[in-house]
Structure formats: structure tokens, C-alpha cells
C-alpha positions in Angstrom: -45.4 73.2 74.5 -45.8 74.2 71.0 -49.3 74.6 69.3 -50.4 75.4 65.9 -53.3 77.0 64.6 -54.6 75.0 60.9 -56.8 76.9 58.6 -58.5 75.0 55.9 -60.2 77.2 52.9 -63.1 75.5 52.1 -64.3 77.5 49.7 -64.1 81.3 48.4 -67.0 83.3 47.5 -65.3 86.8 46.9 -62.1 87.3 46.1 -61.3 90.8 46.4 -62.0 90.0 50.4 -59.4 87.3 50.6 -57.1 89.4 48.9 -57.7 91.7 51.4 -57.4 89.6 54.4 -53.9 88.2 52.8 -52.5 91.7 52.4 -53.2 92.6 55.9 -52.8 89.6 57.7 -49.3 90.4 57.9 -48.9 92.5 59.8 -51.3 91.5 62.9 -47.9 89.2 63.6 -46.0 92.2 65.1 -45.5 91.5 68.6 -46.7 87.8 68.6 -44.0 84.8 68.3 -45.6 83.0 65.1 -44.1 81.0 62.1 -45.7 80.1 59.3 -44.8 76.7 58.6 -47.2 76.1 55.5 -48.8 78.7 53.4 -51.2 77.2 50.5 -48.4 75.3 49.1 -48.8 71.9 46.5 -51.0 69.5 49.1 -52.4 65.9 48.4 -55.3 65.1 49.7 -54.9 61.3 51.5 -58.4 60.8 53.3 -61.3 63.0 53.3 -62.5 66.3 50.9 -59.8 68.5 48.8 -59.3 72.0 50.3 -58.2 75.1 48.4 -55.4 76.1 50.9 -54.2 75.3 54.0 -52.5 77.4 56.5 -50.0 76.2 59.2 -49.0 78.4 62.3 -46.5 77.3 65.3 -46.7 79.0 68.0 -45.2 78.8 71.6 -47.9 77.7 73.7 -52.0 77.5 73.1 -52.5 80.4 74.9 -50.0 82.3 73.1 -51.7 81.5 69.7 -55.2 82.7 71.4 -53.9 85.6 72.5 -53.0 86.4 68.7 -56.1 84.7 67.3 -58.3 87.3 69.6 -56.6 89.8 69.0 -58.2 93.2 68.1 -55.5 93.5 65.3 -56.2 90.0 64.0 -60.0 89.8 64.4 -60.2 92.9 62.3 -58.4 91.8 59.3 -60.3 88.4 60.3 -63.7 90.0 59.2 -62.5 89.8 55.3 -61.9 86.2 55.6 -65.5 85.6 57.2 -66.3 87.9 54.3 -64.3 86.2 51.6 -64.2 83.1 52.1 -65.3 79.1 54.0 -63.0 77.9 56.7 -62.4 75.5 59.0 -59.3 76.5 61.6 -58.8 73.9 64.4 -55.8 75.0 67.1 -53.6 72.0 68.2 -51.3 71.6 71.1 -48.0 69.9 69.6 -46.9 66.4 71.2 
């Protein structure tokens, strides 16, 4: 069953470190069957606080989207987002 991984930017306190993170991010993909669905495109807000960006990600099962959440690859470029920037990410197993 499909899952998705959600990131919500709360808030950014240095931009040159979410630069960072977005330039590499890319690549931590390679091997892994992801699809961005959304990528901090035009939102509206319906219930509860504004974001600055949100971030959708399918992939196949939960565990596949662990494996590429824990990954050595991703958890290094993840250290510029902890850096750069608030998030909340919640991962989701699709109906």
C-alpha cells in the first residue's frame, strides 16, 4: 500500500542551509522509488496555522519510505534542514 511522507516548513531561520538541503536533496532519491507529488506550490490554508511550504512524497509502502527517510544519504543532506529551517514531517499509509 502506498505511503507518503508530508513535510510542513514551519519556519526558516537560515537560508543559505535550506538552499543547501534543496540542492542536494536530489539526489538521495537514486535508488529509492519516490514521486514528488507536491513541492511548495500555491496552498490555501482551510483549518489551522499557514505553513511556508509543503512537501508531498508517495512512496510504495511505509517501509520503503523509512528506508529512504534513514538513509545515510538522506539524513546527511537532512542535517541542513535541521539547520535551516522548522518542520513538521508526518509519514502516512495511503487508504
Amino acid at each position: 500500500m502506498s505511503a507518503y511522507i508530508v513535510f510542513f516548513k514551519e519556519s526558516t531561520q537560515d537560508q543559505s542551509e535550506v538552499d543547501a538541503y534543496l540542492q542536494n536533496v536530489g539526489k538521495t532519491f537514486e535508488g529509492h522509488q519516490a514521486k514528488i507529488l507536491a513541492a511548495y506550490g500555491p496552498q490555501q490554508v482551510l483549518e489551522g496555522p499557514a505553513t511556508e511550504g509543503v512537501v508531498v512524497l508517495e512512496f510504495p509502502t511505509m517501509d520503503d519510505a523509512r528506508t529512504w527517510y534513514d538513509s545515510p544519504a538522506y539524513q546527511e543532506v537532512a542535517e541542513h534542514r535541521f539547520k535551516g529551517a522548522t518542520f513538521r514531517v508526518v509519514l502516512v499509509e495511503g487508504a
